[in-house]
C-alpha positions as CSV (number, residue, x, y, z in Angstrom):
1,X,-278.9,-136.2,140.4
2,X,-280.6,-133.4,142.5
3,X,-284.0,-132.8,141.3
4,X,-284.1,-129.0,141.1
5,X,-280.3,-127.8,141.4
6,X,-277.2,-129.7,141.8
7,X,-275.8,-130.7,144.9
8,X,-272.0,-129.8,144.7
9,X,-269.5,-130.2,147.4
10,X,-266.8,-128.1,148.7
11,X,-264.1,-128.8,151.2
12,X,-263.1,-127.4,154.4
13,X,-259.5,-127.2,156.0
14,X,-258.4,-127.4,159.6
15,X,-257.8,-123.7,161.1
16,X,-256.2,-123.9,164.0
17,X,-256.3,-121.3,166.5
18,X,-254.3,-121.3,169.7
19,X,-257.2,-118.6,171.6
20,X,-260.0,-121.1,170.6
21,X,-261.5,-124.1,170.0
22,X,-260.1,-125.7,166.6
23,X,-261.9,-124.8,163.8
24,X,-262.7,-125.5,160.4
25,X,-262.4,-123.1,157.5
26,X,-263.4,-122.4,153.9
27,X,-263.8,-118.6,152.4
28,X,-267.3,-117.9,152.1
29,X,-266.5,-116.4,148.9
30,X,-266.5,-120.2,147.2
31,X,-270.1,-121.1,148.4
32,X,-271.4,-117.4,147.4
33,X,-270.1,-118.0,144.3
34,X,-271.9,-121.8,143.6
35,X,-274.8,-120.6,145.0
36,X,-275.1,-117.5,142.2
37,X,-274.5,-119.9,139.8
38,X,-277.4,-122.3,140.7
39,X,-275.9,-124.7,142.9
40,X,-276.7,-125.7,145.9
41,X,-273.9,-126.2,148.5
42,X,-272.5,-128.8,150.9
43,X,-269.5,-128.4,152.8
44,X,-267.4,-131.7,153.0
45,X,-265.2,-131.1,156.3
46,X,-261.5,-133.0,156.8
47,X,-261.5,-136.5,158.9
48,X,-258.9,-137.4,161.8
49,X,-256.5,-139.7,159.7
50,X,-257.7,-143.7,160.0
51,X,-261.1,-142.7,159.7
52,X,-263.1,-143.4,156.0
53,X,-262.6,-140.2,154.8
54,X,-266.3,-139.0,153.5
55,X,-269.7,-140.7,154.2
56,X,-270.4,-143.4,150.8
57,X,-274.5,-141.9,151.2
58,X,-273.2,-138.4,150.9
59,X,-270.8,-139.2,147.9
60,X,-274.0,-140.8,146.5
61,X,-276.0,-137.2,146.3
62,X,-273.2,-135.8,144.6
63,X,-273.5,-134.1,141.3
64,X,-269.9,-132.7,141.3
65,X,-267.4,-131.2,143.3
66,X,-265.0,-128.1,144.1
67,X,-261.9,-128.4,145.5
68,X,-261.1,-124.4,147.1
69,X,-257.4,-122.6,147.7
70,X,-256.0,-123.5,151.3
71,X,-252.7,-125.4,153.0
72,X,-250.0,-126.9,151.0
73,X,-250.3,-130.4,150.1
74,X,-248.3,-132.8,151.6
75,X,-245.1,-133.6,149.3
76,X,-245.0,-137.4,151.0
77,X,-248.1,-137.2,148.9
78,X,-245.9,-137.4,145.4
79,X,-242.8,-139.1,146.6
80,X,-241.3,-135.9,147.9
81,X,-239.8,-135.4,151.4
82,X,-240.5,-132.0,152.8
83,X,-238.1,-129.2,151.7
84,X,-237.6,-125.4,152.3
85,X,-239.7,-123.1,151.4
86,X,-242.7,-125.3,152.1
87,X,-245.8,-124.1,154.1
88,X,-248.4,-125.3,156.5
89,X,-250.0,-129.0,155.1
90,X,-253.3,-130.0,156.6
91,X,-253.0,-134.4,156.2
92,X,-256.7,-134.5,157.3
93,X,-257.7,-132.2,154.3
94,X,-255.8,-134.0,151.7
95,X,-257.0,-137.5,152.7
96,X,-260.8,-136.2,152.3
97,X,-259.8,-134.3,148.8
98,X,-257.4,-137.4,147.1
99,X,-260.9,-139.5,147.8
100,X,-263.3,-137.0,146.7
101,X,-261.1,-137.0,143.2
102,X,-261.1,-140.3,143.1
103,X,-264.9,-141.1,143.9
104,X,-265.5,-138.0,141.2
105,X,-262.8,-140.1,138.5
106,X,-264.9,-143.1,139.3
107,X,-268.4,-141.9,139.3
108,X,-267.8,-139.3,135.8
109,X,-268.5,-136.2,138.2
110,X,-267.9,-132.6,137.4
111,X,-264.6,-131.4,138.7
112,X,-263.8,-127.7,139.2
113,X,-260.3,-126.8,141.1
114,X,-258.8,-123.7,142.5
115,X,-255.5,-122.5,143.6
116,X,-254.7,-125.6,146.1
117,X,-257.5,-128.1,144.1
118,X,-256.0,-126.9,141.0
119,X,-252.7,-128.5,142.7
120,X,-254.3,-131.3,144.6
121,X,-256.6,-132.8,141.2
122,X,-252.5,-133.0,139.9
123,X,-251.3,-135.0,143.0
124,X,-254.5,-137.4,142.7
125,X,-253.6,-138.4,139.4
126,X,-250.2,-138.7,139.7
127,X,-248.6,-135.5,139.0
128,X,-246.4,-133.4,141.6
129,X,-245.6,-130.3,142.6
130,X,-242.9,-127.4,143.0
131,X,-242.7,-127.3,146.8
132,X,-241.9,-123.2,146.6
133,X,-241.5,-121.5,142.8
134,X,-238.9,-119.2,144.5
135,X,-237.1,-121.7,146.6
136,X,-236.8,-124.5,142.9
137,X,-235.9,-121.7,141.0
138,X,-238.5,-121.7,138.8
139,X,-239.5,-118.2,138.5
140,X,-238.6,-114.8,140.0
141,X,-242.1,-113.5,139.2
142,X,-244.1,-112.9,142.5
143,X,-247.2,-115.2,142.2
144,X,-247.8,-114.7,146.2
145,X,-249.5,-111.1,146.4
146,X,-249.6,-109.0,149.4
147,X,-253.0,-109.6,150.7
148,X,-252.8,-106.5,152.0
149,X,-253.5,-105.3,148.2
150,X,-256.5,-107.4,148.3
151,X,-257.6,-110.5,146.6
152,X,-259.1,-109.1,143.6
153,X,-256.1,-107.5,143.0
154,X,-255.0,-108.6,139.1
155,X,-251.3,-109.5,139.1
156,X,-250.3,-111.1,135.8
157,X,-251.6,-112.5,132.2
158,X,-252.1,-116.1,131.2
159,X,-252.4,-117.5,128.1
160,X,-255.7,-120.1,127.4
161,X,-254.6,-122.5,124.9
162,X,-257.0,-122.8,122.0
163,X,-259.1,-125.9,121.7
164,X,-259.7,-126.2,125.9
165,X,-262.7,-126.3,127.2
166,X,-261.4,-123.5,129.5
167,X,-260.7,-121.6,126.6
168,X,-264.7,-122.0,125.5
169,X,-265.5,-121.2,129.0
170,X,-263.4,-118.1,129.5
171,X,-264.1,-117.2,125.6
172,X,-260.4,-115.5,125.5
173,X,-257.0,-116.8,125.1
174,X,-255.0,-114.0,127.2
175,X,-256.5,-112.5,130.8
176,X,-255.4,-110.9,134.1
177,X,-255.2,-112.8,136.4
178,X,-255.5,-112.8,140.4
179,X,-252.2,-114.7,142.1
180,X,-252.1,-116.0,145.6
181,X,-249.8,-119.1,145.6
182,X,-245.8,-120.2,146.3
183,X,-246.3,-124.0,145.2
184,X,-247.0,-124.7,141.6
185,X,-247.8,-128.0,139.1
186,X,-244.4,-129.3,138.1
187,X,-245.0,-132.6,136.4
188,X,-248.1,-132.8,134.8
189,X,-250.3,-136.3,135.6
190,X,-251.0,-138.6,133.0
191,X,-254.9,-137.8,131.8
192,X,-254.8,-134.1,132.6
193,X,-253.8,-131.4,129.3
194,X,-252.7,-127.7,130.0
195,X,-255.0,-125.3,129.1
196,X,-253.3,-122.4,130.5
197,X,-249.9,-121.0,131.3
198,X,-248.4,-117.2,133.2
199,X,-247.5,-115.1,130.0
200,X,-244.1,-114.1,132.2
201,X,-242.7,-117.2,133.0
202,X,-244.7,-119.9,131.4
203,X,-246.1,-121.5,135.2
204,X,-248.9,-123.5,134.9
205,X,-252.1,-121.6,135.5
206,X,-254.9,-124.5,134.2
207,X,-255.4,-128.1,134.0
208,X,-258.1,-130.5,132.5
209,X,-259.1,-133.6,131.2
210,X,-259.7,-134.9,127.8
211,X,-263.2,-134.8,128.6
212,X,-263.4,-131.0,129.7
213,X,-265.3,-132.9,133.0
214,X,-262.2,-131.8,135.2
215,X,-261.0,-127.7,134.9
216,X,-258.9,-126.5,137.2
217,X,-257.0,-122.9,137.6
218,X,-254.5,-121.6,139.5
219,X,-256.0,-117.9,139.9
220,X,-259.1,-117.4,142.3
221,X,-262.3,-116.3,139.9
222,X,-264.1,-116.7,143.6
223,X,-262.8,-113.5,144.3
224,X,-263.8,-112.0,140.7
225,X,-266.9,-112.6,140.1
226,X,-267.9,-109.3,139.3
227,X,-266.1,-110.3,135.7
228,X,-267.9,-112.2,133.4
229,X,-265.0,-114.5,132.7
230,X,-265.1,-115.7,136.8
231,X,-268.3,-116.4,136.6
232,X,-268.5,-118.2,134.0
233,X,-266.3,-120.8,135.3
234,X,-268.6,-121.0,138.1
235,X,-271.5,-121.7,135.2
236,X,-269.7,-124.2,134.0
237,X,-269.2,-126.5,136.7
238,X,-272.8,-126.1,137.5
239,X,-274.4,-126.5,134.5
240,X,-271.9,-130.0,133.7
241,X,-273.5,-130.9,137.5
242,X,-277.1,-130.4,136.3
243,X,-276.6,-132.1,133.1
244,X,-277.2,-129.3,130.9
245,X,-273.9,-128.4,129.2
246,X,-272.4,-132.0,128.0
247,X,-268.4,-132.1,128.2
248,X,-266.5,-133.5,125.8
């Protein structure tokens, strides 16, 4: 472990970009947000497919892990041939993240995810997905805002279910909630509890472990962390990294 704060790693997607060189992305707002919290920050980026997907001395260093909001994860991931409705997939970026769960499973490391690594901690351990909410049928609420609203913009209310350790994180059992995602958690993987559903339509908003090590939401508190609630997830991830708060 880090001798002053904890190093905790977050991953970056392919962005491609037909006027330039291709690049790799992650918001800034992810890092800002470790950083406040007393972390600092290393940015894991995706490997061509065939290559070993992260460095075993880096993985080493860790003391835990954030998995950000980005592409769609690959359905052949689950079992699932592509369907309608389904958006952009970045293979490079899931091969780095289904190892980085893996390594964190293996090693007992702090695992916080959001939005996509809420979705992609499900895939690693067995779960799958709803390729599009609209497109399965599963809800006729909008969970995709217009980002033209902005990302702060609060869109719906979740229920925390009592006895989580999201619920003693967030120390409520109903917010609003920011909502940028089509794809949702459809069947839950063996070893991970909900801790968190949409009030409307009962979608799956938070997942975690027995433990409390892994938390994972489908909202974006990187993008609230003027609220005390957002950052407190934040808190939590790096205090379970530096050893201070034990999980369960």
């Amino acid at each position: 472990m880090s001798e002053l704060r904890p190093l905790i790693a977050v991953t970056a997607g392919n962005r491609p970009d037909r006027s330039a060189a291709p690049r790799l992305a992650v918001n800034r707002a992810y890092v800002s947000a470790l950083q406040a919290a007393g972390a600092d920050v290393v940015v894991l980026p995706p490997v061509p497919l065939g290559q070993p997907p992260v460095a075993p001395a880096l993985l080493d260093r860790l003391d835990g892990v954030l998995l950000p909001g980005g592409a769609d994860v690959n359905p052949r991931r689950y079992g699932e041939a592509p369907r309608k409705g389904l958006g952009v997939v970045d293979d490079d970026l899931d091969s780095v993240e289904l190892a980085v769960v893996q390594t964190a499973l293996d090693r007992g490391l702090p695992v916080f995810g959001i939005c996509r690594g809420h979705q992609l901690v499900n895939v690693a351990m067995g779960g799958s997905l709803y390729q599009d909410l609209a497109t399965d049928g599963v809800t006729r609420l909008p969970h995709a805002t217009d980002l033209g609203l902005g990302r702060d913009r609060l869109a719906h209310g979740i229920e925390v279910r009592p006895g989580t350790r999201l619920r003693e994180l967030l120390g409520t059992d109903r917010l609003e909630v920011n909502s940028h995602h089509h794809q949702a958690v459809r069947r839950v993987a063996h070893g991970l509890v909900v801790s968190a559903v949409s009030i409307a339509d009962g979608v799956i908003e938070g997942l975690e472990s027995a433990d409390g090590r892994i938390v994972t939401v489908q909202c974006h508190p990187e993008e609230l962390t003027d609220l005390a609630w957002a950052r407190a997830l934040f808190d939590g991830l790096v205090a379970a990294a530096s050893g201070v708060l034990s999980v369960r």
